[in-house]
N, C-alpha and C positions, 0 to 999 in steps of 0.2 A: 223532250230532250232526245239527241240522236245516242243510239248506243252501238258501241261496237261488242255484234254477237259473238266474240272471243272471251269475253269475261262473264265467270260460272255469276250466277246471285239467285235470290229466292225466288222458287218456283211459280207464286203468287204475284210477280211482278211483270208485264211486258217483256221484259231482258232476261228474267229466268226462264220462261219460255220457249225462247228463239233458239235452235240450235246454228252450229256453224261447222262442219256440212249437213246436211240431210242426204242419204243416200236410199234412191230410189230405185235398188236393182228390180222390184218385180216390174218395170215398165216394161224389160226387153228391150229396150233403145240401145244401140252399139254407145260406149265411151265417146267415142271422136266423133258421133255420128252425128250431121249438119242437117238436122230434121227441123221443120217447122215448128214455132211453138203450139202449134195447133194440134200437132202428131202426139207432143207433148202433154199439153193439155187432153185429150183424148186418152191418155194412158191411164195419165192419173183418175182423171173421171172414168174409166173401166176398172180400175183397182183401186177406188175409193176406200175402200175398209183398210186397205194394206198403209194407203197414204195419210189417212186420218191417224191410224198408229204411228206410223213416223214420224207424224208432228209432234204428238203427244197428248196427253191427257185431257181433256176440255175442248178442245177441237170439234163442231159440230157444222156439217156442211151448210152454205145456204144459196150460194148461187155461182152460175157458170155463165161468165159471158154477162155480168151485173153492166144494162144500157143504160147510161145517165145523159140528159138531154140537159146542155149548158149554152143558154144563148143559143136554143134552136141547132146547133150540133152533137153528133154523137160522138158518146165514149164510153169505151167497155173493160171495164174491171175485169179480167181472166178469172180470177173463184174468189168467191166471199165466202166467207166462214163466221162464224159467231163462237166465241169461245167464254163457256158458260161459267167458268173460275172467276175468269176477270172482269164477265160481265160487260166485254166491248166487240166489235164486229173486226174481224181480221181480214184486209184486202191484200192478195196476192197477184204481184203481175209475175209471170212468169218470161222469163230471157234466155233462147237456146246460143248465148253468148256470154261475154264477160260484163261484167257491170261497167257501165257508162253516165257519165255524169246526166247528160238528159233524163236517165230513169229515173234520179232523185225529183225530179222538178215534176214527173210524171204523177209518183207517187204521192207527193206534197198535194198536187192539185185534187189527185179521190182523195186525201184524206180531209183536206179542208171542205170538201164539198160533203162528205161525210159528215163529220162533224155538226156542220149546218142543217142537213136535209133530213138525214135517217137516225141521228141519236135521238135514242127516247129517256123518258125519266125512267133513273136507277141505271142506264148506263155509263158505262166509262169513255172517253173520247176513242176512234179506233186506231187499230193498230196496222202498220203496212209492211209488210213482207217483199222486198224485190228479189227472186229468186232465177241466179243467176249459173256458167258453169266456173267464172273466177272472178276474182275482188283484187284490187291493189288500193292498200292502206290509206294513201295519200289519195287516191281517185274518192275515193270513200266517204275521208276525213272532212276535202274542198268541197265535194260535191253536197256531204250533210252539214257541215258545220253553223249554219245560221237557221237552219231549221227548225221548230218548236217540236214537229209532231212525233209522234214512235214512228218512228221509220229506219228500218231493218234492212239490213244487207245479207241475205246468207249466200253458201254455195251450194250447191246438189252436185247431187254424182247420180250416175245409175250403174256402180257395180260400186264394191270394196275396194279400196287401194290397193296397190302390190306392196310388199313389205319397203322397195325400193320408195316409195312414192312415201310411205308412212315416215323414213328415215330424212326426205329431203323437207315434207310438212315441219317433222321436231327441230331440222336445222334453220327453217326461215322463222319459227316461234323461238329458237333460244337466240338468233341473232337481232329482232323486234325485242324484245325482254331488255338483252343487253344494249340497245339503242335508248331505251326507256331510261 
């Protein structure tokens, strides 16, 4: 079931897991900065300890650049993780952009291949992480909505907001609440 990682629930669950943002200041990457997701990924795997803490608790690195070979083509997972709580593998594609509906159908396809190839007995089905720099609700909503698997939408940041930026966040969450 797709969840939107806006709403808190227990920690023990796919959803309580996921936050929404993550913020990665020790990368060093400027805000607005139109870097490759490679530069990207290259940070994070240099400050793996830092990044493993941001995610949070159970988080256990397992691969960088995960090649799966489908009908004789390549495709590469940006970092796999195994998160030892839940007991399922976490695929992360990372996007030095906004989220876009193609990355749902992206995600869908590692995780069904997943699912099939790499779960073992006593795991859980896995979980997908698209890691993006913004989300629109509705892009989100169309984009997951008929989808079976855990598949997560978050934002990153690589600094802390400005207190300005904290104030317009509270204004688009109490105008979504009051749309609700």
């Amino acid at each position: 079931m797709i969840q939107d990682t806006n709403e808190r629930t227990e920690p023990s669950t796919p959803k309580g897991i996921i936050r929404d943002p993550f913020v990665f200041e020790f990368v060093g990457l400027e805000p607005k900065e139109k870097s490759a997701e490679s530069n990207l990924e290259d940070e994070l795997i240099s400050h793996l300890q830092e990044f493993l803490l941001e995610l949070g608790s159970g988080f256990c690195f397992e691969a960088r650049q995960k090649r799966l070979i489908i009908d004789g083509e390549y495709y590469y997972i940006d970092l796999v993780l195994y998160h030892r709580i839940l007991k399922c593998h976490i695929l992360i594609e990372l996007k030095t952009r906004k989220f876009k509906h193609t990355d749902a159908g992206q995600m869908n396809f590692y995780l069904n291949y997943y699912r099939d190839k790499e779960v073992r007995d006593g795991d859980y089905p896995p979980v997908g992480i698209v890691l993006c720099t913004d989300k629109k609700s509705s892009t989100v909503k169309y984009a997951t909505g008929s989808v079976d698997n855990n598949l997560f939408v978050s934002r990153y940041q690589t600094r802390l907001p400005t207190i300005k930026e904290l104030e317009e966040f509270i204004k688009q969450d109490i105008k979504m609440l009051e749309a609700d």
